[in-house]
KELUM-852659 format. One line per 5 residues: their letters; for each residue x, y, z negated of N, C-alpha, C, O, CB. Coordinates in steps of 0.05 Angstrom, whole numbers. Each point is the difference from the previous one (the first is absolute). Glycine has a CB too. Example, Ala and Ser with C-alpha at 12.3 -4.5 7.8 and 13.67 -1.06 7.14 Angstrom:
AS = 264:-114:-156:-18:24:0:18:24:0:21:0:-13:-59:-23:-12  31:44:39:16:24:-1:-15:22:-14:10:22:-4:14:-35:47 $
This chain:
XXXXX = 648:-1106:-657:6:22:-18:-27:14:-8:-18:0:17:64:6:4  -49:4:-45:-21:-1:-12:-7:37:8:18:13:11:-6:-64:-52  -34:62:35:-1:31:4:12:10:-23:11:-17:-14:-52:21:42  41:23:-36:10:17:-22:-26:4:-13:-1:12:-21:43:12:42  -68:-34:-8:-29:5:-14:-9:-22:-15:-17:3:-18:3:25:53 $
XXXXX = 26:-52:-28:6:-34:-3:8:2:-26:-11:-3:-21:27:-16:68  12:27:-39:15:2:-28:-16:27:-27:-6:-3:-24:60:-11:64  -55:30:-28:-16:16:-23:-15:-17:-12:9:-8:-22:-13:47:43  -13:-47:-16:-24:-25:-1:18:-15:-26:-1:-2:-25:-22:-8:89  35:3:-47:15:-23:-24:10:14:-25:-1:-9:-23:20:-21:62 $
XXXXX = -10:50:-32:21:13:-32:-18:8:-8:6:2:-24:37:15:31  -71:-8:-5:-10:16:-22:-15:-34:-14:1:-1:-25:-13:69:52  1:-92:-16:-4:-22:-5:23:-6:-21:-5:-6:-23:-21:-4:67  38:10:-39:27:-6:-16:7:23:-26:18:-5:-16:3:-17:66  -33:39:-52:0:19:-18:-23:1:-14:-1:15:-20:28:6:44 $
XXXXX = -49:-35:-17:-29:-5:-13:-2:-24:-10:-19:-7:-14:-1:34:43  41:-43:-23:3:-25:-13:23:10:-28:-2:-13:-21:-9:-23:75  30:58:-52:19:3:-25:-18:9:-16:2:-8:-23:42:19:40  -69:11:-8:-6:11:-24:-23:-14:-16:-16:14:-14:32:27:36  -18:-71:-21:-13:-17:-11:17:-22:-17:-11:-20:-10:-21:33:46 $
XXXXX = 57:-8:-36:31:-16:-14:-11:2:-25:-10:21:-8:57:-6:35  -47:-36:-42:4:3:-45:25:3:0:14:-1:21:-47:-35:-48  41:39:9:28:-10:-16:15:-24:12:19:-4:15:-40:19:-57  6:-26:29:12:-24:7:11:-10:17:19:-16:0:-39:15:-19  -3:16:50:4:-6:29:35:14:4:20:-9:11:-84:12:6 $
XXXXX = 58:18:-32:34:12:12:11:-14:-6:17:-8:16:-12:46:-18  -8:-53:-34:27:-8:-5:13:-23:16:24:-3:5:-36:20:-47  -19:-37:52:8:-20:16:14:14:32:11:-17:14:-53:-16:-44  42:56:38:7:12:26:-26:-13:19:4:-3:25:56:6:-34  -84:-11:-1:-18:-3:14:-5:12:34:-6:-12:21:-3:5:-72 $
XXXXX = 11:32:46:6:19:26:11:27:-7:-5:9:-23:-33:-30:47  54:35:-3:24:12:-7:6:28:18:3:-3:24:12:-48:-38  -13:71:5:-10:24:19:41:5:3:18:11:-13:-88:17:-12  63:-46:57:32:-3:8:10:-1:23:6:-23:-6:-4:4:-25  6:21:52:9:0:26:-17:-29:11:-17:0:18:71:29:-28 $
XXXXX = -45:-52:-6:-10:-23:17:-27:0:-10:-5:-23:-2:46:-6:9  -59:41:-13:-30:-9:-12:-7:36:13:-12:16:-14:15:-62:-48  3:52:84:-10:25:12:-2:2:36:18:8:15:3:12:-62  -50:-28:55:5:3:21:13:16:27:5:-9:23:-30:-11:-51  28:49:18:9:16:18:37:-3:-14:18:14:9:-74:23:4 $
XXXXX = 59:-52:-27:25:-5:1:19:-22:11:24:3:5:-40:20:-36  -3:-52:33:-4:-17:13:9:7:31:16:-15:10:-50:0:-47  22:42:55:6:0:20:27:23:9:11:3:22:-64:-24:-21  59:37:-30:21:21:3:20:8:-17:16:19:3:-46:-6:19  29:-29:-43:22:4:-16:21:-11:5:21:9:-9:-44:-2:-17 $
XXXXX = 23:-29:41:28:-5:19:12:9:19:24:-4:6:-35:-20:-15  -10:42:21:12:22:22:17:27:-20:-4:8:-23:-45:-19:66  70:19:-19:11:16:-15:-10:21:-12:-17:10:15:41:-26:7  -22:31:-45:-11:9:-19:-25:7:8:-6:23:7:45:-11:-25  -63:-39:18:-30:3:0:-6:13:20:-21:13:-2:15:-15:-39 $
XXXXX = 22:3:66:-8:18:26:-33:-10:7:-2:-23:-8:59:24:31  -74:4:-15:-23:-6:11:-15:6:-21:-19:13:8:31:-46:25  -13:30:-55:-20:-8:-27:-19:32:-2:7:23:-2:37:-64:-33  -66:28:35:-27:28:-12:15:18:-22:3:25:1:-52:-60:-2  59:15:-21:8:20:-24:17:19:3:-1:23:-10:-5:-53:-13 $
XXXXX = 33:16:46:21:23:7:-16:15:8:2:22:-10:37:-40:22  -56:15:3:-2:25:19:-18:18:-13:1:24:2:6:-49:41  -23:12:-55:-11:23:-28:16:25:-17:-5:24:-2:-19:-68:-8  51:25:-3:12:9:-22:25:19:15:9:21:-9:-23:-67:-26  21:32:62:27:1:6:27:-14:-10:22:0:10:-46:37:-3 $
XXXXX = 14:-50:-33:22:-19:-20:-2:-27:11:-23:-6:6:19:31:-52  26:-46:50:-4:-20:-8:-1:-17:-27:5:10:-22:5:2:61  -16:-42:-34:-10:-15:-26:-20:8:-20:0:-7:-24:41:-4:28  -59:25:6:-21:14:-13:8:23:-19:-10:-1:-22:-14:-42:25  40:62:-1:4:16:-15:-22:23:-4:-14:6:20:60:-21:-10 $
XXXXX = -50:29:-32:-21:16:5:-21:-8:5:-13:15:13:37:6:-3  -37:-46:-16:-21:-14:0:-8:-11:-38:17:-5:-16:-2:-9:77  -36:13:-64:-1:-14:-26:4:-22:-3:-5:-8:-23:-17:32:16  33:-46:29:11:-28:-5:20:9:-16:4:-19:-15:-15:-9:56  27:50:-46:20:-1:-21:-10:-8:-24:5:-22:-10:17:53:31 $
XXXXX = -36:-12:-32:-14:3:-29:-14:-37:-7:2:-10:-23:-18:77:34  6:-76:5:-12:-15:9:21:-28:-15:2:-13:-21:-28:47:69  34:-31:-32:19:-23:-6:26:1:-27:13:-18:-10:-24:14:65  11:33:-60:18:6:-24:-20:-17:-20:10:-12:-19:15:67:31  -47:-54:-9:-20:-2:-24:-2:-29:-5:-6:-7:-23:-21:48:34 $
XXXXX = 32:-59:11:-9:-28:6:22:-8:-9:-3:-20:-14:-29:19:51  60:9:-35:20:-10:-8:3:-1:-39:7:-18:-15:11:37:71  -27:9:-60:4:6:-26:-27:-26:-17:1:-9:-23:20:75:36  -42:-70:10:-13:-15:-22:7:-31:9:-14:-19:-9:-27:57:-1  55:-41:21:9:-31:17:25:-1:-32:3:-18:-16:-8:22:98 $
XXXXX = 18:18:-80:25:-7:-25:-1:3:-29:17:0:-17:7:14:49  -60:-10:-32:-9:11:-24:16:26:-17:15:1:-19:-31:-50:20  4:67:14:14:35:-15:-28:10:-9:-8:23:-5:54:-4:43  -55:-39:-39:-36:14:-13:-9:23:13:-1:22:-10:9:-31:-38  -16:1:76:-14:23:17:-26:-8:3:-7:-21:11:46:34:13 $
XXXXX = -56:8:-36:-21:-15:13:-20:-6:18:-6:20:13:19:-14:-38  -27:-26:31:-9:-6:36:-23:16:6:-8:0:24:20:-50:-20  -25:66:-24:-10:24:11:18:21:22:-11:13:17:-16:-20:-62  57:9:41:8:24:0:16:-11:29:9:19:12:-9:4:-71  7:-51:73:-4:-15:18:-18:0:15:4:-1:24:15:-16:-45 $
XXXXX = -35:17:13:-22:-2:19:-15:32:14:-10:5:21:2:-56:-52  12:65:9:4:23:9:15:9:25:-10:15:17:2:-15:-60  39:-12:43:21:1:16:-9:-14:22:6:12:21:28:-7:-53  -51:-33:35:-8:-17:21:-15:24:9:10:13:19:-12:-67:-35  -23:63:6:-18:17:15:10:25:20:-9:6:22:-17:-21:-62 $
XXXXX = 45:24:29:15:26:15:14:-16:24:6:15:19:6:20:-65  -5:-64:50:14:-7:12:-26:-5:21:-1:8:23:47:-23:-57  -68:-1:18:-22:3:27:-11:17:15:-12:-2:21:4:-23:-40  12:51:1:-12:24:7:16:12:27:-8:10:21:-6:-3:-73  27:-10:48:32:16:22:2:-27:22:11:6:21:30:27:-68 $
XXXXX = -49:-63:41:-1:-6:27:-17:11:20:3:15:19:9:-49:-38  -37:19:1:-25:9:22:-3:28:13:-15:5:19:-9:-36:-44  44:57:10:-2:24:13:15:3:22:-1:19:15:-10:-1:-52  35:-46:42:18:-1:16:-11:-5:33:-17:-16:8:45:0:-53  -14:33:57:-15:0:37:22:-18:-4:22:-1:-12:-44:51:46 $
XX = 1:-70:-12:25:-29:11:-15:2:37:-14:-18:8:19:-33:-69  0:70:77:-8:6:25:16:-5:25:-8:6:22:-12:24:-48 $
């Protein structure tokens, strides 16, 4: 079992890799800001509602509520279905999402 500092590690990796996506990459679903492509979800989103997870215990919500993975992923969807969003305004959303990991205590 991996640490919660392990996994940090990984999601913000995994979030520095979205905010380098084209177009195109979404449209292909190249990589995907989603339960299975998230390491601290990998180890707690199967537990009952995200018990253990850094973010709960940040937010108090589960499934990341109150986190900018919302915005985040509203955006990736809208440009994955083409609603003409544009990947400035994504990546914007990636950054807030990196921003609020790395401020995340994983102790």
């Amino acid at each position: 079992m991996k640490t919660n500092k392990q996994l940090k590690r990984e999601s913000i990796r995994h979030w520095k890799r979205m905010k380098k996506l084209s177009v195109e990459d979404i449209w292909a679903g190249k990589e995907r800001p989603s339960p299975g492509n998230c390491a601290f979800c990998d180890q707690y989103y199967w537990v009952r509602d995200c018990e253990g997870c850094p973010v709960k215990k940040h937010t108090g919500k589960s499934v990341c509520e109150d986190t900018p993975y919302r915005k985040a992923m509203t955006l990736y969807k809208d440009i994955q279905f083409n609603y003409h969003r544009r990947l400035s305004d994504f990546r914007k959303a990636v950054q807030a999402e990196i921003d609020f990991l790395e401020g995340l205590s994983c102790e």
